[in-house]
C-alpha positions as protocol buffer text, in pm:
chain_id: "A"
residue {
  index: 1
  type: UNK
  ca { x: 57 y: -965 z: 1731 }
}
residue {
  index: 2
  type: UNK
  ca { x: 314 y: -757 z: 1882 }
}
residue {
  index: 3
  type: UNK
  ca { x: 567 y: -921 z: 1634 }
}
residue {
  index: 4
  type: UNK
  ca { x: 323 y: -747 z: 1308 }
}
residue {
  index: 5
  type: UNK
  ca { x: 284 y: -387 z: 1489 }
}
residue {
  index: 6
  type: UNK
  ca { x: 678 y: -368 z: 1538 }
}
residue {
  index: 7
  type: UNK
  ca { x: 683 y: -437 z: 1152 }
}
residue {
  index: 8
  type: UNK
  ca { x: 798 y: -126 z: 950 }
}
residue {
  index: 9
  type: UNK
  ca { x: 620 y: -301 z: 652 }
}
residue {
  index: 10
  type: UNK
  ca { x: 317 y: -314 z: 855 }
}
residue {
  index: 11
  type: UNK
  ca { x: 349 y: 61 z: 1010 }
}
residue {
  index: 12
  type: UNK
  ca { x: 382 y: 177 z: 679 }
}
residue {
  index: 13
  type: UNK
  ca { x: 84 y: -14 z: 498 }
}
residue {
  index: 14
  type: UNK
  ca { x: -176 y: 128 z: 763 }
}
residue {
  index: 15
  type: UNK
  ca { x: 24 y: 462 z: 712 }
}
residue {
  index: 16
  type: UNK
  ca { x: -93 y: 461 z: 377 }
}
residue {
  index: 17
  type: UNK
  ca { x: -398 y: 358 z: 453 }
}
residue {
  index: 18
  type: UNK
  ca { x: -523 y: 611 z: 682 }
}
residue {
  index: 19
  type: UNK
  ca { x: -365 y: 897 z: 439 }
}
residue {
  index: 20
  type: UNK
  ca { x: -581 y: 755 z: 179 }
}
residue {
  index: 21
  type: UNK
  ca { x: -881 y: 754 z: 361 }
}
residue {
  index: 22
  type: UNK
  ca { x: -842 y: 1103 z: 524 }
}
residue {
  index: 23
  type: UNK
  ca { x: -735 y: 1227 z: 141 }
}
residue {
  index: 24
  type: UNK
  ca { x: -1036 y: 1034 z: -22 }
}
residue {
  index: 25
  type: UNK
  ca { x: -1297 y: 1241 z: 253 }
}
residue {
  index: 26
  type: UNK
  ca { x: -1247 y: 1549 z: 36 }
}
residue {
  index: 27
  type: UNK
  ca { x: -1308 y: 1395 z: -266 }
}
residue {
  index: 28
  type: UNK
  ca { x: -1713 y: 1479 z: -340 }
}
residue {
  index: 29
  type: UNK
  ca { x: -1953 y: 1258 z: -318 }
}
residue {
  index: 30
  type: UNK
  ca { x: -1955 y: 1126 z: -705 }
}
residue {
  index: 31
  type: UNK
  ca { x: -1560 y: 1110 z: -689 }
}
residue {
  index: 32
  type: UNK
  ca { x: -1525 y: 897 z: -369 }
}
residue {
  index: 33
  type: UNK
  ca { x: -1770 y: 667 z: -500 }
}
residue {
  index: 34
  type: UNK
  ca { x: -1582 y: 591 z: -839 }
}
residue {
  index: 35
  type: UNK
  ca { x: -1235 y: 690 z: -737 }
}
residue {
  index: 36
  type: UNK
  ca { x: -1195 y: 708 z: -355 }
}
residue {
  index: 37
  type: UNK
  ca { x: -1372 y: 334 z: -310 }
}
residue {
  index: 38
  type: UNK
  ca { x: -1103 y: 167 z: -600 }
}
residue {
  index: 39
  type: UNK
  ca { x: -833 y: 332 z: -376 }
}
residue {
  index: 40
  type: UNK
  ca { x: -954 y: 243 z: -4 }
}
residue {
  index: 41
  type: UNK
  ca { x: -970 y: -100 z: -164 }
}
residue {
  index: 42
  type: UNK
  ca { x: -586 y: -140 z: -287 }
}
residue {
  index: 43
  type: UNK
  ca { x: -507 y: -33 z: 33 }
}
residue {
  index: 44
  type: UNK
  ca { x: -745 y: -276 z: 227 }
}
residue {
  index: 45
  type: UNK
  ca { x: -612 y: -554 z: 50 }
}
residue {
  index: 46
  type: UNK
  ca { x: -245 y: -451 z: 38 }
}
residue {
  index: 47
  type: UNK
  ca { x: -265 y: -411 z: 447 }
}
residue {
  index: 48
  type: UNK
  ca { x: -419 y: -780 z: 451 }
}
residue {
  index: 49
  type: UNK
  ca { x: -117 y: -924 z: 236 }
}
residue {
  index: 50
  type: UNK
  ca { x: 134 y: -699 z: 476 }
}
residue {
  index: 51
  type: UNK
  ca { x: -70 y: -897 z: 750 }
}
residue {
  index: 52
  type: UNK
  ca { x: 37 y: -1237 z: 619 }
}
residue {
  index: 53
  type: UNK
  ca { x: 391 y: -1139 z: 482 }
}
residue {
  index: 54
  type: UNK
  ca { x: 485 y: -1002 z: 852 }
}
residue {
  index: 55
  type: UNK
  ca { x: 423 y: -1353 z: 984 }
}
residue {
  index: 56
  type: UNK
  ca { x: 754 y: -1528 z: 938 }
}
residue {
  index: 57
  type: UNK
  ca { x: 591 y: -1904 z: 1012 }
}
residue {
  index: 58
  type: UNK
  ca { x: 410 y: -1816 z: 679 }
}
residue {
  index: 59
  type: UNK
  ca { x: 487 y: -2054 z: 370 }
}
residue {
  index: 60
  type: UNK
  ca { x: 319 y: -1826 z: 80 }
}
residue {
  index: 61
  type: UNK
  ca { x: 531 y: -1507 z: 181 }
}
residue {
  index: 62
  type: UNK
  ca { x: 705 y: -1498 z: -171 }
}
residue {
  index: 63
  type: UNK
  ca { x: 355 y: -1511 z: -298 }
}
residue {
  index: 64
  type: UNK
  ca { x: 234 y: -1209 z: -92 }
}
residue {
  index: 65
  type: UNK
  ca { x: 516 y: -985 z: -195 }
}
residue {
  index: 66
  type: UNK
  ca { x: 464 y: -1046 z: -539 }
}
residue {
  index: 67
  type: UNK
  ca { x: 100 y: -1009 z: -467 }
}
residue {
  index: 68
  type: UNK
  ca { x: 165 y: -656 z: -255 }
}
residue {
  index: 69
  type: UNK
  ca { x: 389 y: -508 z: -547 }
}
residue {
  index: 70
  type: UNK
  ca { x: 81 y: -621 z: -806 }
}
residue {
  index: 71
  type: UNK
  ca { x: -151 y: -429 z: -526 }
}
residue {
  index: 72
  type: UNK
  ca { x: 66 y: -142 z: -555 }
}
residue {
  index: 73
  type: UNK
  ca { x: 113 y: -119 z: -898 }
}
residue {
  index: 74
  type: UNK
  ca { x: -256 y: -118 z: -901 }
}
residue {
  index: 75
  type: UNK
  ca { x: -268 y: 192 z: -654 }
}
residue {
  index: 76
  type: UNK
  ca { x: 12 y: 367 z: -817 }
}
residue {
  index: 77
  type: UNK
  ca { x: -243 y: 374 z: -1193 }
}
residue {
  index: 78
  type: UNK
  ca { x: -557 y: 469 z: -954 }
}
residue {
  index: 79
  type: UNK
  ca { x: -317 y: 745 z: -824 }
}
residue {
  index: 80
  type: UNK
  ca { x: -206 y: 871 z: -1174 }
}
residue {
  index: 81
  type: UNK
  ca { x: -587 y: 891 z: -1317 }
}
residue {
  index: 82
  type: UNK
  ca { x: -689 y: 1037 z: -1029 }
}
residue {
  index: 83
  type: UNK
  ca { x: -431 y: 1272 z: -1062 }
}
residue {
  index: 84
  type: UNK
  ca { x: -452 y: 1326 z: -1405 }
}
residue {
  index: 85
  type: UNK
  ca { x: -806 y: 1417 z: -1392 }
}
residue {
  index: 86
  type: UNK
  ca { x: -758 y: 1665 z: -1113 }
}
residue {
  index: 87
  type: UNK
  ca { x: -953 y: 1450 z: -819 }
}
residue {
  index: 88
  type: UNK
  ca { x: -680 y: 1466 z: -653 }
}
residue {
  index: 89
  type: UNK
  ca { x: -458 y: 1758 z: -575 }
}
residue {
  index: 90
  type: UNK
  ca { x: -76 y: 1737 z: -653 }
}
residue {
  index: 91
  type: UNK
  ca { x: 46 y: 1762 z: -292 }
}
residue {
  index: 92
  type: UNK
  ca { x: -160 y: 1461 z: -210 }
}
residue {
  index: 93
  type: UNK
  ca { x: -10 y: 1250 z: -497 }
}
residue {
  index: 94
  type: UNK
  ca { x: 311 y: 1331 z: -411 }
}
residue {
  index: 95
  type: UNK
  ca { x: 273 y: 1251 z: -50 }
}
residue {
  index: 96
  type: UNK
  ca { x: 77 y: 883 z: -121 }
}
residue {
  index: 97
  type: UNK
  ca { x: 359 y: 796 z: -391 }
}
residue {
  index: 98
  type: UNK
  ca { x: 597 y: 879 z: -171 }
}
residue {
  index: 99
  type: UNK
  ca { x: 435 y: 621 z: 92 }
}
residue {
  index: 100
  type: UNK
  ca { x: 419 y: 390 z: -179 }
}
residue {
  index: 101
  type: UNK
  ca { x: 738 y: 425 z: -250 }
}
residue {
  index: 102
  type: UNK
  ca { x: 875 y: 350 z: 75 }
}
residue {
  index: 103
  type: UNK
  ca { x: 633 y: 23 z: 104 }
}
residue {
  index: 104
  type: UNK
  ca { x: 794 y: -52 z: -265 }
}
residue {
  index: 105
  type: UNK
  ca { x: 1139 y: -38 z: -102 }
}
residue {
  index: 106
  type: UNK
  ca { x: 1069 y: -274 z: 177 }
}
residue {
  index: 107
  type: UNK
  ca { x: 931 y: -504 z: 7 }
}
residue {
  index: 108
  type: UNK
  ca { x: 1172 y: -540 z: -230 }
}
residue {
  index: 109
  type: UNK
  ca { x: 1431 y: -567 z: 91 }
}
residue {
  index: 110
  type: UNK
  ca { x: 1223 y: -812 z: 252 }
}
residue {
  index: 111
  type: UNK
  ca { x: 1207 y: -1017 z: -28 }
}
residue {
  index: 112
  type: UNK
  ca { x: 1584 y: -987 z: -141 }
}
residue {
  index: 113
  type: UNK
  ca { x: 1671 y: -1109 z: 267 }
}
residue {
  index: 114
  type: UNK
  ca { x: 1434 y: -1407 z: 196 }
}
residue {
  index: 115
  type: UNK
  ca { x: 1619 y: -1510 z: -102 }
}
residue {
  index: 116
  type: UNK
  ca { x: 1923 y: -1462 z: 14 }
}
residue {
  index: 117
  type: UNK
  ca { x: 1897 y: -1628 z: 342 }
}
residue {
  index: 118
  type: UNK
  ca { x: 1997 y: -1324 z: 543 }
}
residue {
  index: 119
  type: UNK
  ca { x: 1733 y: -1222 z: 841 }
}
């Protein structure tokens, strides 16, 4: 376990998680139903996949990245309605695609040191 909370990938994930739920108790009670449940739930599942991908014995980490980035791209279209329709406010957008955007980047260095054999 203490291998997973040293993981930036990790740190990051619950990061985002956490902002999303303290973001999504503003929303009002019709809006965290519809749009503050869809995005808890990205972020549930994304931290569950960072879970897996952080354990380097794991065989299906290539699938998990691919599977975190899907997740994500998922998040990012939540994000964009809900920003779009003024649920939420522009500050928080910017901060939780920002977040996202640093998970992104990780990934996509985690999974290029994979491939390329370089730990």
């Amino acid at each position: 376990m203490k291998e997973i909370k040293e993981c930036n990938l990790w740190k990051k994930s619950r990061r985002l998680l956490f902002s999303v739920y303290r973001i999504t108790e503003q929303f009002s009670d019709d809006e965290k139903q519809r749009v503050g449940k869809q995005l808890q739930k990205y972020c549930i599942e994304n931290l569950s996949n960072v879970l897996k991908c952080c354990d380097n014995k794991n065989p299906n980490r290539a699938t998990l990245y691919l599977n975190t980035i899907y997740l994500m791209e998922k998040l990012s279209k939540c994000l964009q309605s809900a920003n779009s329709l003024h649920i939420l406010r522009s500050n928080d957008y910017e901060c939780l695609n920002l977040q996202m955007l640093e998970i992104r980047n990780l990934i996509e260095m985690s999974n290029l040191r994979r491939e390329t054999g370089y730990t």
